[in-house]
Every structure is written in structure tokens, then in C-alpha cells.
C-alpha positions in Angstrom: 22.7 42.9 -39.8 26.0 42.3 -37.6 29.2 43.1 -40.2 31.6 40.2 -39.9 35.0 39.5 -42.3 36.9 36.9 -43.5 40.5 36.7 -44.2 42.0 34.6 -47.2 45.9 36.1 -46.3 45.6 38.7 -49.1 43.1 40.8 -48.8 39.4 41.9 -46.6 35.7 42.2 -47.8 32.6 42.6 -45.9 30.1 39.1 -45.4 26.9 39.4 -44.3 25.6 37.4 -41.1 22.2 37.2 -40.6 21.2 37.0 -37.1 17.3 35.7 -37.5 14.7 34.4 -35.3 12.2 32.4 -37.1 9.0 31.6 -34.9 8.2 27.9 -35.6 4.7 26.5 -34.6 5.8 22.6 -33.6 3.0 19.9 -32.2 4.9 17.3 -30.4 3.6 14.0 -29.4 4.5 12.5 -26.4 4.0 8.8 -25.3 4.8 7.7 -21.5 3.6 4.6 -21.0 2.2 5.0 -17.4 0.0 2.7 -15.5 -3.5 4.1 -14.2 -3.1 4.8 -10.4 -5.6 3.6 -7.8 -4.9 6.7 -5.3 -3.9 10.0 -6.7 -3.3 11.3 -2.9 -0.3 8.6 -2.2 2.7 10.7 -2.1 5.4 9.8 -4.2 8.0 6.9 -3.7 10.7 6.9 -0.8 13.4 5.2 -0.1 14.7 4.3 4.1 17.4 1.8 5.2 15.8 0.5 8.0 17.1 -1.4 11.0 14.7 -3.9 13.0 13.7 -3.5 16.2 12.8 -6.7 17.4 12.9 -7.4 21.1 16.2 -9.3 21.9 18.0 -8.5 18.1 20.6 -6.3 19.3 23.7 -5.9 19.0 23.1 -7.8 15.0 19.6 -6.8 14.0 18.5 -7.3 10.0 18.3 -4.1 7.7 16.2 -3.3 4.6 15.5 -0.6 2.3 11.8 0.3 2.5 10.1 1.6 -0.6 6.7 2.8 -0.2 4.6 5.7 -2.0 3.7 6.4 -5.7 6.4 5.5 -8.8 7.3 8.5 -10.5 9.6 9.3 -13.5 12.4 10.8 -10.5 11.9 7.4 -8.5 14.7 5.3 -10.0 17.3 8.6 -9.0 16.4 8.2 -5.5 16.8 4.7 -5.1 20.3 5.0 -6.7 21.3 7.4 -4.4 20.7 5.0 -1.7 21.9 2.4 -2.9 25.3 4.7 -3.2 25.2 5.3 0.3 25.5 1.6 1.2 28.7 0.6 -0.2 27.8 -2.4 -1.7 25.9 -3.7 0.9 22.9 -6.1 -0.6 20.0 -5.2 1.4 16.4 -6.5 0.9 13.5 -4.4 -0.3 10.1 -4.2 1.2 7.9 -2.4 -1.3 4.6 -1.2 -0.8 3.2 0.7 -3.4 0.4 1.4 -5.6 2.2 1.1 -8.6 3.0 4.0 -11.2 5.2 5.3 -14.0 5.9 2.1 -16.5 9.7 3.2 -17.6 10.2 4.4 -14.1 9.3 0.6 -12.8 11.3 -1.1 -15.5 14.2 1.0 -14.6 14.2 0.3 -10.6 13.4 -3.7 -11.7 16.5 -3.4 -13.8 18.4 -1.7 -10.7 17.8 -4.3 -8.4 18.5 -7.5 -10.4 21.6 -5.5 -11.5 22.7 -5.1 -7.4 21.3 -8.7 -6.7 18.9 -7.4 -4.2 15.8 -9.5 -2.9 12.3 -7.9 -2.9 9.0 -8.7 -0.5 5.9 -7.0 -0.7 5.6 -5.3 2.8 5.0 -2.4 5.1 7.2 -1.1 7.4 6.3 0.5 10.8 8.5 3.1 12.1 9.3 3.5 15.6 10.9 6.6 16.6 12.1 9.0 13.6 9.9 8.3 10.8 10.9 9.3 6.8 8.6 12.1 6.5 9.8 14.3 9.3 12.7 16.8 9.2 15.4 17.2 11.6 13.8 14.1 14.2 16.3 13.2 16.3 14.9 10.4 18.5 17.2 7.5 17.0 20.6 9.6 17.3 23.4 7.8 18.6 22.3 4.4 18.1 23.5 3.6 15.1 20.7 4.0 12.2 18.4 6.9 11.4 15.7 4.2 11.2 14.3 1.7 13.2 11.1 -0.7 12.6 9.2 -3.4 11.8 8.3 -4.8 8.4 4.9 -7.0 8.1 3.1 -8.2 4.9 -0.6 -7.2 6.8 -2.5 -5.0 4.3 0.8 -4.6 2.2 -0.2 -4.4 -1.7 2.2 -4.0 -4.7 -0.6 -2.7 -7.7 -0.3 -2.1 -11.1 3.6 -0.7 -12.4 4.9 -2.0 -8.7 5.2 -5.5 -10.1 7.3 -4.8 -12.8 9.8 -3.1 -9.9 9.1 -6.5 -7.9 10.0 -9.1 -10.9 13.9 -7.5 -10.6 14.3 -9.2 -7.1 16.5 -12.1 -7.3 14.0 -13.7 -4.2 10.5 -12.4 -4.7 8.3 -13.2 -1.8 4.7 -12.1 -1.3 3.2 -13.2 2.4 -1.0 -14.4 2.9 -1.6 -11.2 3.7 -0.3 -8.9 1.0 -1.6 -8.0 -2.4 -0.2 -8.3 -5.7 -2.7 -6.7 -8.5 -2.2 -5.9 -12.0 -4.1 -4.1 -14.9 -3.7 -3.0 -18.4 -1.5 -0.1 -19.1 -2.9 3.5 -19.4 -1.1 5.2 -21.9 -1.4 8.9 -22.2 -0.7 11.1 -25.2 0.5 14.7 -24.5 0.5 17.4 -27.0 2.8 20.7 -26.7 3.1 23.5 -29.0 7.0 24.7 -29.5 8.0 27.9 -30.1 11.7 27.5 -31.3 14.3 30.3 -32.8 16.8 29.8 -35.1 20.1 31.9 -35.1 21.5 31.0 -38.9 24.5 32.4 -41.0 24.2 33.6 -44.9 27.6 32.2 -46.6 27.9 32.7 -49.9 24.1 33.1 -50.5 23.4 29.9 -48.6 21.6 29.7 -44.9 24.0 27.9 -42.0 22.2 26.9 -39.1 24.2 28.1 -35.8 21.3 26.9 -33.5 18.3 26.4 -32.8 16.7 27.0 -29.2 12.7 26.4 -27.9 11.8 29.7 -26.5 8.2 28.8 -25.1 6.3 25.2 -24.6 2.5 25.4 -24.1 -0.1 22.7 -23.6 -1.9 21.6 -26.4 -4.1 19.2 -24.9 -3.6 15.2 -24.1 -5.7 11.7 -24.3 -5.2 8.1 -22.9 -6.2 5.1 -24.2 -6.7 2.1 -21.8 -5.4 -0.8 -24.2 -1.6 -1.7 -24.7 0.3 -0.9 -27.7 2.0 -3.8 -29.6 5.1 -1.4 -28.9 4.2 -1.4 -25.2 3.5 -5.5 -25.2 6.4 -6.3 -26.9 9.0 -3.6 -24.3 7.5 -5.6 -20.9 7.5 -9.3 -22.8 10.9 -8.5 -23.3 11.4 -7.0 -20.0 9.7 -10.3 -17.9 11.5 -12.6 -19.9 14.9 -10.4 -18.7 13.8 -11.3 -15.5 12.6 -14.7 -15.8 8.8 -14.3 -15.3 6.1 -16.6 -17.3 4.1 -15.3 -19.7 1.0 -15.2 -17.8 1.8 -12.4 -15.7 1.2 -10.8 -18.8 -2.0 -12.1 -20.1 -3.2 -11.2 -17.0 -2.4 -7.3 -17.4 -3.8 -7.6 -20.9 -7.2 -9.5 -19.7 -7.7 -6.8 -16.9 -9.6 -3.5 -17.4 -7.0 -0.5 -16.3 -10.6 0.5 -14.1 -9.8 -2.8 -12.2 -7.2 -4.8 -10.3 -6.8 -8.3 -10.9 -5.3 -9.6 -7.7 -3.0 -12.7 -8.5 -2.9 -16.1 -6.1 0.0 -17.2 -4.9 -0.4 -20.4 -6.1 -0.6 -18.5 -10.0 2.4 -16.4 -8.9 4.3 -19.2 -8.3 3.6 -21.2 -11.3 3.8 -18.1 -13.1 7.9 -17.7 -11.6 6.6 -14.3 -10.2 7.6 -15.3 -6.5 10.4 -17.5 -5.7 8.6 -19.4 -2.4 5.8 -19.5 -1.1 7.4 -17.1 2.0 6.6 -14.1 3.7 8.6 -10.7 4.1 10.1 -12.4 7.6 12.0 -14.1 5.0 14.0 -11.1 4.5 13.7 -8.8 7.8 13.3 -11.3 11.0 15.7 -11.0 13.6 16.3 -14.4 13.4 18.4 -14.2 10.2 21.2 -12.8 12.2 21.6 -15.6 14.6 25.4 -15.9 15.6 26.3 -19.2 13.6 25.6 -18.1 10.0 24.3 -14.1 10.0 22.6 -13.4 7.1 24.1 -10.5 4.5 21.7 -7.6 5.1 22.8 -8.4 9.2 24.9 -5.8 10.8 26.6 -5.9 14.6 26.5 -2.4 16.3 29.4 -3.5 19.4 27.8 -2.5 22.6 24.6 -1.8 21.6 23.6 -5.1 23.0 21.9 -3.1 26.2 20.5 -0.4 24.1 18.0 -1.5 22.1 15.4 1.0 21.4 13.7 2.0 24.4 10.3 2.1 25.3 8.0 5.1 24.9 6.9 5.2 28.0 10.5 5.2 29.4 11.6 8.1 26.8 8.4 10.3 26.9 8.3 9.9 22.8 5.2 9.3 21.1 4.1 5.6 21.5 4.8 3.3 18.5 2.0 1.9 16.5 2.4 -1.7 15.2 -0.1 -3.9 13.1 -2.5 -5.9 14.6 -0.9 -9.1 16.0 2.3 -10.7 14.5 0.6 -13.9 16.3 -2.7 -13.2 14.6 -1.9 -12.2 11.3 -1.3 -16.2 10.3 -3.8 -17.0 7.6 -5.5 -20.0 10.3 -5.5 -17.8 13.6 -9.1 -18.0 14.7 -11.2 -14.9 15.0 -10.4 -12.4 17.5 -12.7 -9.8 19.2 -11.0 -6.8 21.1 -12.7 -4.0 22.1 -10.3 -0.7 21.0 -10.5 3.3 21.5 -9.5 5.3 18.9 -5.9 6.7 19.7 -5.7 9.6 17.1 -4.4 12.9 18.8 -7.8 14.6 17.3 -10.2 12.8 19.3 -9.0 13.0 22.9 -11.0 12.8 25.7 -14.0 11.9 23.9 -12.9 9.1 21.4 -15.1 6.4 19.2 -14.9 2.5 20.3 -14.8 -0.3 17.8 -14.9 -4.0 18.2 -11.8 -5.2 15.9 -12.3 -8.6 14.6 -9.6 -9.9 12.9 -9.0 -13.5 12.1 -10.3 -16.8 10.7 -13.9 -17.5 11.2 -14.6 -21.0 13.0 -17.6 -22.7 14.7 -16.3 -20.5 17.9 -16.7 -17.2 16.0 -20.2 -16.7 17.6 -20.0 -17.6 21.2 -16.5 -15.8 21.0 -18.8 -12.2 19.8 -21.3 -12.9 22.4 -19.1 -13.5 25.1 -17.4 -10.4 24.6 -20.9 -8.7 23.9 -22.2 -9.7 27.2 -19.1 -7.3 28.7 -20.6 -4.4 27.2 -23.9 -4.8 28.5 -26.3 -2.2 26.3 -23.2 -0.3 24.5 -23.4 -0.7 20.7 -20.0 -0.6 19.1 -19.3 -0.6 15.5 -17.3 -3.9 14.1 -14.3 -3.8 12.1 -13.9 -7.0 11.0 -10.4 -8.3 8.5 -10.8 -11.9 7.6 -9.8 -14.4 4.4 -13.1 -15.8 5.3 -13.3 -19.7 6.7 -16.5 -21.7 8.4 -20.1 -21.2 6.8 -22.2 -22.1 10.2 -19.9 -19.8 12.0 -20.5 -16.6 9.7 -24.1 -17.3 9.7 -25.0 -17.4 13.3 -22.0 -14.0 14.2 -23.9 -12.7 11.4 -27.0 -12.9 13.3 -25.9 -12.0 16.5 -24.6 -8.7 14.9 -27.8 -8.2 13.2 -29.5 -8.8 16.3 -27.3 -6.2 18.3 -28.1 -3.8 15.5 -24.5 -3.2 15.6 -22.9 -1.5 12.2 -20.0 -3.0 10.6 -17.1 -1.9 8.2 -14.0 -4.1 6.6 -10.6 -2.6 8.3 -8.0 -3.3 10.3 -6.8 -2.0 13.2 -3.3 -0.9 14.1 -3.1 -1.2 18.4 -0.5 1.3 19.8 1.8 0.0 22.2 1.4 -3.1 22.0 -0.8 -6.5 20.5 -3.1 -7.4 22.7 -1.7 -11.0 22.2 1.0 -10.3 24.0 0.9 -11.6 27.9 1.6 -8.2 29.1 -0.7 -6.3 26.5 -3.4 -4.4 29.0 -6.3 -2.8 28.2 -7.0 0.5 30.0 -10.0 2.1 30.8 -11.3 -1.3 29.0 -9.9 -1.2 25.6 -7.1 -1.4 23.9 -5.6 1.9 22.3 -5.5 1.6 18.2 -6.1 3.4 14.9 -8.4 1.7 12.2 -7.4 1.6 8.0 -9.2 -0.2 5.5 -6.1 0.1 2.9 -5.5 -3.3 1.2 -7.6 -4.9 4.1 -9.5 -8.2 3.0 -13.2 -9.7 3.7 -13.3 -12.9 2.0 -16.4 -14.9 1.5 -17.8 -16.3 4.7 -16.3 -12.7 5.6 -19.0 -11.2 3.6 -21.9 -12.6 5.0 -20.7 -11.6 8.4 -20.5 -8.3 7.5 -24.2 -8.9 5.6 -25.4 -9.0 9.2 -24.4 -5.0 9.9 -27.2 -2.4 10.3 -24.6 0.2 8.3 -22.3 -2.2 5.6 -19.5 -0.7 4.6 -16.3 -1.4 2.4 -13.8 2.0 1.8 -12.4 2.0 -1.7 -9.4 0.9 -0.3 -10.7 -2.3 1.5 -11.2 -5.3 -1.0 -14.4 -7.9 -0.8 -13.9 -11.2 -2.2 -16.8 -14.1 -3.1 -16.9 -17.3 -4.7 -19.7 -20.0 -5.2 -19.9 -21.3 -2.2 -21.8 -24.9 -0.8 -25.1 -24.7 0.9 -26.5 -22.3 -1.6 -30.3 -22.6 -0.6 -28.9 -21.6 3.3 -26.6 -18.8 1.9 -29.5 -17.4 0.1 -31.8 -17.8 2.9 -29.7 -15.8 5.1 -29.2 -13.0 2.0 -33.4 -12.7 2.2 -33.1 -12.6 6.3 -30.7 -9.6 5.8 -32.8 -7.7 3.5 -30.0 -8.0 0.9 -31.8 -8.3 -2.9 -31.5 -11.6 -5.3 -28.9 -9.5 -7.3 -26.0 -10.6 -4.8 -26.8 -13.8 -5.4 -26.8 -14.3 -8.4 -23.3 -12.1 -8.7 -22.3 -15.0 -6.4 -23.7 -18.0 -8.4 -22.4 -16.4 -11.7 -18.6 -16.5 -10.6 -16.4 -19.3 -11.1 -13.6 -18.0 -9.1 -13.0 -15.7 -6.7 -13.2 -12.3 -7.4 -13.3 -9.2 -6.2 -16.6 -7.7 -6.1 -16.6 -4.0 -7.1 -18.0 -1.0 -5.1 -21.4 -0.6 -7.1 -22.2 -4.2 -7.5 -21.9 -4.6 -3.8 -23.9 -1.0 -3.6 -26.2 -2.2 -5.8 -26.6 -5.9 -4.8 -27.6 -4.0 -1.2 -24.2 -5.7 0.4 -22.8 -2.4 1.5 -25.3 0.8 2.4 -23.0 3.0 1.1 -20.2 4.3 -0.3 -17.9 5.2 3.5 -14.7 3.5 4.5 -14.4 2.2 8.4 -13.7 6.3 8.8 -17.4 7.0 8.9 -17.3 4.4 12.2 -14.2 5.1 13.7 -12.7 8.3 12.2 -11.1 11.1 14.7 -13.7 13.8 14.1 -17.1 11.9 14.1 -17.8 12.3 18.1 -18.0 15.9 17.7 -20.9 15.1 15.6 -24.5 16.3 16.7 -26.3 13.8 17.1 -23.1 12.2 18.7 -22.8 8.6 17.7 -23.5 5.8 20.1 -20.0 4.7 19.9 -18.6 7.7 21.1 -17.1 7.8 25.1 -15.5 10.7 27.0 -13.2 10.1 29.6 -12.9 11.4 32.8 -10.1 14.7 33.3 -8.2 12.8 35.3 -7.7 10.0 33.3 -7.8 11.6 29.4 -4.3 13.1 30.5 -2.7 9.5 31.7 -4.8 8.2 28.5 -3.9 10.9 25.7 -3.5 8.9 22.5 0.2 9.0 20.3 0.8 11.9 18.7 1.6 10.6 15.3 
């Protein structure tokens, strides 16, 4: 008891105050709606105001914002801050991201459409500095902490990362990204509250002064995989704020949260998802800021005409790494075969050798792989094929030339350092081209998949996506199935589908497609010549040449 008094203006008397502390047992329910996450490991989303690099842009080069990494509940803070930092200025977003917190994308779709910013689904390749290390100071003193490339090859925007995308006012999504969706995970959190009250006796009567949580413990959680009618009805609401059909919708709804339902450009469109049928070089080419009519995320650095960023080789910084082929990555570039070495700092001298093939398939698919074959006399390398898919014949007969090498093969991509080997002055040393291999949001459609049914090892990362469809010829395809050893179940998996779809990891395990479980890594990764026994694929260099040939350090 604390004695307290109370004065009328004629006299004193003693009142009590009760200083209490009453230990309340609470259970609280809490429901974030939060969308199932394909990758756990991605690190949460960052934002970077990048400026392009492009040969030739300076002194007035395009900028964007690049977004890429995990949505989380602190996401939409981060991306207001930068938007602070620009003044005003209406830059593009290039998103890549496997989706996330639900509120947290609503809130950054609702930021964007409130600062009229357009949105593509892209990656962007730093040169240089790049957002994850501290204190870099390679780009000081030319006018942006950031400089790059932005490219829709193996870009995806999963799950919550749509929402965020429907606030663009243009909403473009290139051949070669992925858009996905899925039904919403909900998950239920319990906590146990431990609270204590302070209260005041007056006149016989308790008077709350506060009340204060002293301790919060876990008290267990669950999810549920199907959307609440309180869920449904926040993003109806929410797409039709934006403008977006119903459908994009029904096709969260339809969709396991287990799976990703990729969606086609031609439904985005009709479903008002994307505004055009563009790419993100509708928003980041260096063309935009072409002297007669600039556009607004252009900005002129005077005199920096003669510095544009310089080479690598000229500055002694680690080499830049840049997708596979701008002038390849068009959905009707025919199939390319390049024989690459494995660039990653871990592996040097003795590095693995792939054959990337990345392209359209065409009736010169096969004499292109055996003409390249014949250069490698007896060598075995592993293929790492990225194609939409395209001529039947074609995948057949590359199919049997690769089973007749007994060459392994694995859907990725592969990133060449330095420079595209489509470029005139692109040269091989040592006879490859330096490059890195990922299987993230990489495709293998149809004919694709009977290429890579020709492979000794089969193999499609969880990352990597395989597509089929009912396709012509079905007493040939099948034919070819038996010839590979691959089991009637395939087939049917095939013959059952009346759209393309992507086939999941244990049908294609299962259906004796793949032959196990491995991404491209198990063929290409850093660590695997150091393997006993050493894989075929495997080639040391010569002293005097790993030093000249000592990959990026990235």
C-alpha cells in the first residue's frame, strides 16, 4: 500500500492506492495472411537505383529501381525510403522475386500505383559494386552507386510478387520470364500473454491506470492451404483497385499452395495483368534516352560521355558476369552450342566443362551438336541445355546423338563472364568460353524434354521448370520414350494433359524422365573436380596459364 491524499479545500484524509500486479494468462490468435515460399534460403527483399551500362549510353543512360529477394513484413519501409531518396523522380521497377508476405505485397502494389511507377519482371546484373557488399567503392565518382544490366532471362515473379506487380501503371513480363501464382498459405500463431495491471481503489471501486505485457511465449501455430472468404474478398478488392480481371484470381484459388501455376502471356494479357506484350527493355534500354524525346527515368551526367564504365580488364576489377546472349535470348534464336569452363573462384586451375545449349531447336539442332562434338574428339562434356522447345525431328535425332555420346545432361543456363560469345569479339580461351551455370527459373519445354530424354544422367534442379503438352506424331514420340529406357508412365502423363504444364519433380522421377533429384550443380558445380573418382568433365590447366585464366572473383 502507497498512502496518497486528496484535497477538497477544507480539510485531509488518507485514500488508499492499490498498486497491484495481476498475472493474466491470455491466448492470442494471430492471422498473417502469407503466401507459401518456394525457397526459404532467398534473402529478403532489396531495393537499388540502378543506372545502365550499355555500351555507347553515356552521358544519358536509363535508371531503375531493382527489387529482388524474398517479401517480408519490413519490405514496403525499404522501398519507401528509396523512393524518398529520389525526389520525385518516377523510376521503373524490375522485380524478381519469389513472392512472400500477402499485406506486405499489397502495401508495395499500393505504393507504386500511388508514385505512378511502371513494373517489369527482370533481373538485374551488376557490374562493379554490387547491393550486397559494404563499403565497395568501384563506381565512385561516376555518378551512381550502381551500374548494370536488366534482362527478363530466368527472371520469375511467384506467388505474393504479383500482387506487388499488378500496382505498376505499365506491367510488362518478357518470353523469358515467369509469372506463377498459388493459393494463399495462411498461418495461425498462438502466444500466451502475461500482462500486469497497475489499478487505483477510489471510493471502494478499482481504476485501471494501465495495463502492460510483461512476457509473450509461443503457444504453438498451424496453416491452412485454402483462402479465407475474408482473404478472397481483401485481394478481389485489391485487383479490382488495380484494374486486373478476375481470373488472376481463380487461378490462385484453382492452384495447390504446393504448386505454381505459371500464367501465359497471352492469359495475362486478356486477364489486364500486363499492359503489352513487351519485355523489360521496355523500361531499361539505352535507347529510351535518345536525344529527341528522353524518356523520364533518363538522366544526363555532363561529361561523363568518355567515361563510361570501364572494362575489367583495364581496371584490374573482378570481371562482370552477364546472361547468356542478349542476341540469343529471343524466343526464335536457333540453338546454340558453346563449349564453357566453369569460372567460379573455387575451382581454379582444375575447373568442369559443359556444353551450354541454349536456344530454339530446329532441323539444324543435330548437325549443329555434332559439328561441335567432332571438335572435342573423345572428351565427354555434360549438356546444359535452356530451350521453349520448337522442331520434333530435330529433338529426336540431338537426342540420339547425345545418347549415343553417352553424354549427361541437365536444364540450366549459363551466365558467360566477359562477354556473349555472340559478340564479334567474344573469344574463347584455352577453347571455351568462361561462365557460371543456374538452373533458377530456367525452362525446357517440350521438344526440350525429349532432348534432354537422350542424357545418360537427366536432371532438372528444383529450381529449373519442365514443360509438356500433347504433342503430334505420338506413335514416334513414344517410340523414342522406349529407345530411351524411359517407362509408359511419361507417356501417358503426356497424353493425359490438355495444356501445357509443368511437370513436377516426382512424376518426372517417377516417369524415369530425370535420374534423380540434382540440379545442373551435380554437373557443373565448383567443388565436384575434387571428387575421387574425378569426373570426366573435369580439366586442369597448365601453371602458366591458370594465373592469366583465374576465373572472377564474385
Amino acid at each position: 500500500m502507497v498512502p496518497g491524499r486528496c484535497f477538497d479545500g477544507k480539510a485531509w484524509w488518507p485514500q488508499a492506492l492499490a498498486d497491484l500486479a495481476l498475472l493474466a494468462v491470455i491466448v492470442l490468435f494471430v492471422l498473417p495472411a502469407q503466401a507459401q515460399e518456394q525457397s526459404l534460403d532467398i534473402p529478403p527483399m532489396r531495393f537499388a537505383v540502378v543506372r545502365s551500362n550499355a555500351p555507347g549510353c553515356e552521358p544519358n543512360c536509363p535508371e531503375w529501381i531493382s527489387a529482388e529477394g524474398t517479401i517480408a513484413a519490413g519490405t514496403p519501409a525499404l522501398l519507401k525510403r528509396t523512393l524518398k531518396t529520389l525526389g520525385g523522380r518516377q523510376l521503373p521497377v524490375v522485380v524478381n522475386s519469389p513472392g512472400g508476405n500477402v499485406d506486405a505485397a499489397l502495401a508495395l502494389g499500393r505504393m507504386i500505383r500511388k508514385a505512378k511507377l511502371d513494373i517489369a519482371v527482370g533481373v538485374t546484373v551488376f557490374s562493379g559494386c554490387q547491393p550486397v557488399a559494404k563499403n565497395c567503392s568501384d563506381n565512385k565518382g561516376k555518378g551512381a552507386d550502381y551500374f548494370g544490366m536488366a534482362f527478363d532471362d530466368g527472371a520469375m515473379c511467384n506467388s505474393a510478387c504479383p500482387l506487388m506487380f499488378s500496382g505498376g501503371i505499365r506491367r510488362v513480363v518478357g518470353d523469358f520470364a515467369y509469372l506463377g501464382v498459388h493459393q494463399i498459405t495462411t498461418t495461425y500463431r498462438r502466444e500466451k500473454l502475461l500482462y500486469r495491471t497497475t489499478y487505483r481503489i477510489v471510493n471502494g471501486k478499482k481504476k485501471v491506470i494501465n495495463t502492460k505485457v510483461v512476457s509473450r511465449k509461443n503457444a504453438g501455430s498451424y496453416k491452412t492451404y485454402e483462402m479465407s472468404k475474408a482473404v478472397e474478398k481483401t485481394l478481389s478488392a485489391y485487383l479490382r483497385e488495380m484494374g486486373i480481371g478476375d481470373g488472376v484470381l481463380e487461378m490462385m484459388k484453382a492452384t495447390p499452395a504446393s504448386d505454381i501455376r505459371q500464367i501465359g502471356l497471352d492469359d495475362m494479357t486478356a486477364m489486364k495483368l500486363v499492359t503489352s506484350r513487351d519485355a523489360v527493355d521496355l523500361l531499361t534500354s539505352a535507347s529510351l534516352c535518345a536525344p529527341q524525346q528522353p524518356a523520364a527515368n533518363c538522366r544526363e551526367m555532363p561529361g561523363s560521355a568518355n567515361d563510361a564504365t570501364p572494362s575489367a580488364a583495364a581496371t584490374g576489377r573482378p570481371r562482370n558476369v552477364v546472361p547468356a546472349g542478349p542476341e540469343t535470348a529471343k524466343a526464335g534464336a536457333d540453338m546454340r552450342f558453346v563449349v564453357v569452363r566453369g569460372s567460379n573462384p573455387l575451382c581454379n586451375p582444375d575447373c568442369p566443362e559443359w556444353i551450354s545449349a541454349e536456344g530454339a531447336i530446329t532441323s539444324q539442332t543435330p548437325q549443329k551438336l555434332r559439328q561441335l562434338l567432332a571438335t572435342l574428339g573423345n572428351r565427354r562434356l555434360p549438356v546444359v541445355i535452356s530451350s521453349r522447345g520448337g522442331d520434333l525431328a530435330g529433338a529426336l535425332a540431338a537426342g540420339r546423338i547425345i545418347r549415343e555420346r553417352k553424354l549427361d545432361v541437365a536444364v540450366g543456363r549459363t551466365d558467360f563472364v566477359d562477354c556473349d560469345p555472340g559478340a564479334w569479339n567474344c573469344l574463347a580461351k584455352e577453347g571455351a568460353y568462361a561462365g557460371l551455370s543456374i538452373d533458377a527459373g530456367v525452362e525446357c519445354d517440350t521438344a526440350c524434354a525429349l532432348m534432354l530424354a537422350g542424357g545418360a544422367r537427366r536432371l532438372v534442379g528444383p529450381q529449373a521448370r519442365l514443360s509438356l503438352y500433347p504433342m503430334g506424331q505420338k506413335q514416334m514420340v513414344k517410340a523414342y520414350l522406349e529407345e530411351m529406357a524411359i517407362g509408359p508412365a511419361l507417356f501417358k502423363a503426356i497424353a493425359g494433359r490438355s495444356v501445357e504444364r509443368q511437370l513436377e519433380p516426382d512424376i518426372m522421377l517417377k516417369g524415369g524422365l530425370t535420374t534423380g533429384p540434382q540440379s545442373v550443380d551435380a554437373l557443373t558445380g565448383a567443388t565436384i573436380c575434387k571428387a575421387f573418382p574425378r569426373p570426366d568433365n573435369c580439366r586442369g590447366l597448365p601453371p602458366a596459364n591458370a594465373a592469366a585464366y583465374a576465373p572472377a572473383k564474385l
